[in-house]
C-alpha positions in Angstrom: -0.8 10.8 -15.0 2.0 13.3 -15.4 5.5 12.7 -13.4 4.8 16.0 -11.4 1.0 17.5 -11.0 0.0 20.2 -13.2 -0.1 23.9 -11.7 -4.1 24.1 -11.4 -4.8 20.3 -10.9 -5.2 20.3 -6.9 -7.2 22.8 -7.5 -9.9 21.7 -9.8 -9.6 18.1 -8.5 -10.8 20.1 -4.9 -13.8 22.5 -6.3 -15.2 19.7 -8.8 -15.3 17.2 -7.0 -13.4 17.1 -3.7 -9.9 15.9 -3.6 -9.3 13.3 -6.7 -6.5 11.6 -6.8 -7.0 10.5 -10.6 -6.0 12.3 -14.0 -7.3 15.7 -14.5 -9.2 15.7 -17.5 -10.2 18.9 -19.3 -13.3 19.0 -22.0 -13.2 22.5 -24.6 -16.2 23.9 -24.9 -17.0 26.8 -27.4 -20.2 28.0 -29.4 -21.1 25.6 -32.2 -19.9 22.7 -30.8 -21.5 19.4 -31.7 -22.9 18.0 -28.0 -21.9 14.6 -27.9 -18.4 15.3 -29.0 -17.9 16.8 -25.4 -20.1 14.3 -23.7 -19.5 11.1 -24.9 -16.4 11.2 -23.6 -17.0 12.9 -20.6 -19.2 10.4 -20.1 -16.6 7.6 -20.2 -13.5 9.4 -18.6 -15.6 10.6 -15.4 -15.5 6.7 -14.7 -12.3 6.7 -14.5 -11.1 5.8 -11.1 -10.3 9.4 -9.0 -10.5 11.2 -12.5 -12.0 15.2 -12.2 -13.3 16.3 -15.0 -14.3 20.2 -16.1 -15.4 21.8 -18.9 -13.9 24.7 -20.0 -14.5 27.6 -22.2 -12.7 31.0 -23.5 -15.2 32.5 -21.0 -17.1 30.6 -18.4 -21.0 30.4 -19.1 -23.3 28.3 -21.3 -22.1 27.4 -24.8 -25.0 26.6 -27.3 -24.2 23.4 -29.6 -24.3 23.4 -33.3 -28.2 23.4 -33.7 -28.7 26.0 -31.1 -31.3 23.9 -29.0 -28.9 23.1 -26.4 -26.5 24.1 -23.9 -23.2 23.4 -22.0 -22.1 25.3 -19.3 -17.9 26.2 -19.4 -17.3 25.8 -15.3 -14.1 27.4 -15.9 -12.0 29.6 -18.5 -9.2 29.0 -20.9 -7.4 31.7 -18.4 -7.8 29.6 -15.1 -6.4 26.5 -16.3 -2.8 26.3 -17.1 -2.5 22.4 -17.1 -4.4 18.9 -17.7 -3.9 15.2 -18.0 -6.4 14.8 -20.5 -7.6 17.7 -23.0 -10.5 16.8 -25.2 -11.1 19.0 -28.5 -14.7 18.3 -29.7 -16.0 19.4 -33.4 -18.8 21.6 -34.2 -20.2 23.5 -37.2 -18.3 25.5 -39.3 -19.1 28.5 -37.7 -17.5 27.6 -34.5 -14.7 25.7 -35.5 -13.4 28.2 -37.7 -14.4 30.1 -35.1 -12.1 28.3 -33.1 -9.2 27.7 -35.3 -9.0 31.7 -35.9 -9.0 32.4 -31.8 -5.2 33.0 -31.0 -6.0 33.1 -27.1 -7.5 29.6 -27.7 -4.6 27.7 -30.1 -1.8 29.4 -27.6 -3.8 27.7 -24.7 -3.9 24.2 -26.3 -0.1 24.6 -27.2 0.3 25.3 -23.7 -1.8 22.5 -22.3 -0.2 20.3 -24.7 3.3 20.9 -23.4 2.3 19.3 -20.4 -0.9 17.1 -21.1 -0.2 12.7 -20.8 -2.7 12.9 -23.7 -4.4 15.6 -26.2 -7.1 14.4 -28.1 -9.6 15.8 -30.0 -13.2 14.7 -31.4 -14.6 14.7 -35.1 -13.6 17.9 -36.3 -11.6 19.4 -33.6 -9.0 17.5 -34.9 -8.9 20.6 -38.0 -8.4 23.3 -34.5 -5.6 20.8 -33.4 -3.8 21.5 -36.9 -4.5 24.7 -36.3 -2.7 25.2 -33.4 0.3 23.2 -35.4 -0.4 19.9 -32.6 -0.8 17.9 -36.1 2.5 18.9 -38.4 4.0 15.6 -39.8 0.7 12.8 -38.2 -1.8 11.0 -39.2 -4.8 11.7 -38.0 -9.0 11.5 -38.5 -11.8 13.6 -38.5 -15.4 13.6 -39.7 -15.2 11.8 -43.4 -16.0 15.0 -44.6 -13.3 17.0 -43.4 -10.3 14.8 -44.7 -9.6 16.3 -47.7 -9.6 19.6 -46.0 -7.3 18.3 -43.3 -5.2 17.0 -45.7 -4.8 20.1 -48.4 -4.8 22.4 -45.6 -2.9 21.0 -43.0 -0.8 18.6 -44.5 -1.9 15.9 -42.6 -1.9 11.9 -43.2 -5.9 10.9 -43.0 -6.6 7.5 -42.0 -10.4 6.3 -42.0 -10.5 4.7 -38.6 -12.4 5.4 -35.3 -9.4 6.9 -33.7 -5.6 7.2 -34.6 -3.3 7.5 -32.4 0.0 9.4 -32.8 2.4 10.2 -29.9 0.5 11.8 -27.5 -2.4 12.9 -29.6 -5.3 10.9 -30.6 -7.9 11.8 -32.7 -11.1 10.4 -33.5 -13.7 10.4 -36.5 -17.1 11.8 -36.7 -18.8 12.5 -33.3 -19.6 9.2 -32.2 -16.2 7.6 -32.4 -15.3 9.9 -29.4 -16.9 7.0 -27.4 -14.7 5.1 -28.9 -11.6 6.9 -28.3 -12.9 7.8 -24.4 -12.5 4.1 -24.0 -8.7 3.9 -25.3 -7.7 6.2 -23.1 -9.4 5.0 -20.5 -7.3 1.8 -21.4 -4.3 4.0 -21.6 -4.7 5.7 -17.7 -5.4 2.7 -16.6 -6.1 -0.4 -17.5 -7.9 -2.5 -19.9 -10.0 -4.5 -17.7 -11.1 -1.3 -16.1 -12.0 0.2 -19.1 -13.8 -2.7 -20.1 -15.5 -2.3 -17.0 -16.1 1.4 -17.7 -17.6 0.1 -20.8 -19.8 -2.5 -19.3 -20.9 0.0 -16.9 -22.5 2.6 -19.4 -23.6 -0.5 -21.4 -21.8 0.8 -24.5 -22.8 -2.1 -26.8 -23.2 -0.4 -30.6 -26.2 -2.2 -32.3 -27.5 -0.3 -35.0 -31.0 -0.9 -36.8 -28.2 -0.3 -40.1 -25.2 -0.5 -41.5 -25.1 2.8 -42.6 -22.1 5.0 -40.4 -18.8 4.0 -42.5 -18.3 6.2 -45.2 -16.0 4.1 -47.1 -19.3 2.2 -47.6 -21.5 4.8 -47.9 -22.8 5.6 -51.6 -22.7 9.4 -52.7 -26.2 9.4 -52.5 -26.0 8.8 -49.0 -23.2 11.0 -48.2 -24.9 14.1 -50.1 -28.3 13.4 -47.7 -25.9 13.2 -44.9 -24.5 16.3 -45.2 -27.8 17.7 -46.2 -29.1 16.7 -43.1 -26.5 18.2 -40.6 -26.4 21.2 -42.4 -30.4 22.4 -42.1 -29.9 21.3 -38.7 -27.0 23.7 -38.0 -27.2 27.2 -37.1 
């Protein structure tokens, strides 16, 4: 939690879910996001003890995901939230992230945000609208394997290949999943680790995969060409 509560936290904490006394934890939304980069984490960081939780958007409404077959509704807008504990940046498609990175209203919001956040993290590829809004100049970071060279030549940035980095008060994580992964660091981080453990436990977050097939640096190019393939005929 922050010293002094942000401008707009008794608020939300009172229309989402009646007075928390936990971190204020925001999740972006925007068109062409990639859904479990907002929801896995919300799904771990709504554990946390008093936490609120809200999703927010440049405009309140349903945002469609990446493949256009689903939707997430933005409770509030950019414009009615001036401060958060936690901000979570998910990825998406190119469309939207670009998207995204291009939206001035947007990056002078997270900068804002930022200034007062405990943490700012982002998710797969929202670690490129991060960079964007100049929250990266001088890390190291992660993103989707995909996007590191991009995040590198574009931004400047130091890619590391791990789940999540963390760097100050940023913390980044790879390719959608890992934002599971992150959620439960931070978790860690605003509280404890026994009651993240316990967070853990609680949505039975055990990883057993039928293969070994999600790290990258093990992945053959074969793979990595179907892979991309894959998302991209998925994508709208």
């Amino acid at each position: 939690m922050t010293d002094s509560p942000p401008h707009d936290e008794t608020n939300l904490a009172a229309d989402e879910h009646g007075p928390g006394s936990g971190p204020v934890i925001g999740v972006l939304l925007y068109d062409g996001f990639s859904l479990l980069d907002p929801t896995g984490p919300t799904e771990v960081l709504s554990r946390v003890p008093g936490a609120t939780t809200v999703m927010i958007g440049e405009r309140q409404g349903p945002m469609r995901t990446d493949t256009a077959s689903t939707a997430v509704v933005a409770d509030r807008s950019i414009d009615e939230v001036d401060a958060l504990d936690v901000l979570v940046v998910p990825g998406g498609n190119e469309r939207g992230v670009i998207a995204a990175m291009e939206s001035r209203a947007l990056l002078d919001w997270i900068r804002r945000v930022h200034e007062r956040s405990t943490w700012t993290t982002s998710v797969c590829t929202g670690s490129m609208i991060l960079a964007a809004a100049g929250l990266l100049d001088g890390r190291e970071a992660t993103t989707h394997w995909a996007g590191a060279d991009y995040l590198h030549t574009r931004f400047g940035v130091t890619y590391r290949p791990q789940r999540y980095v963390r760097s100050g008060r940023i913390i980044t994580a790879a390719g959608v999943s890992a934002g599971i992964d992150m959620a439960l660091h931070v978790a860690a981080l605003l509280t404890d680790d026994t009651t993240a453990k316990a967070i853990q436990l609680a949505i039975e977050y055990d990883p057993q995969p039928p293969f070994d097939a999600g790290d990258a640096t093990h992945a053959d190019p074969d793979l990595k060409e179907l892979a991309m393939r894959l998302i991209a005929q998925s994508q709208v």
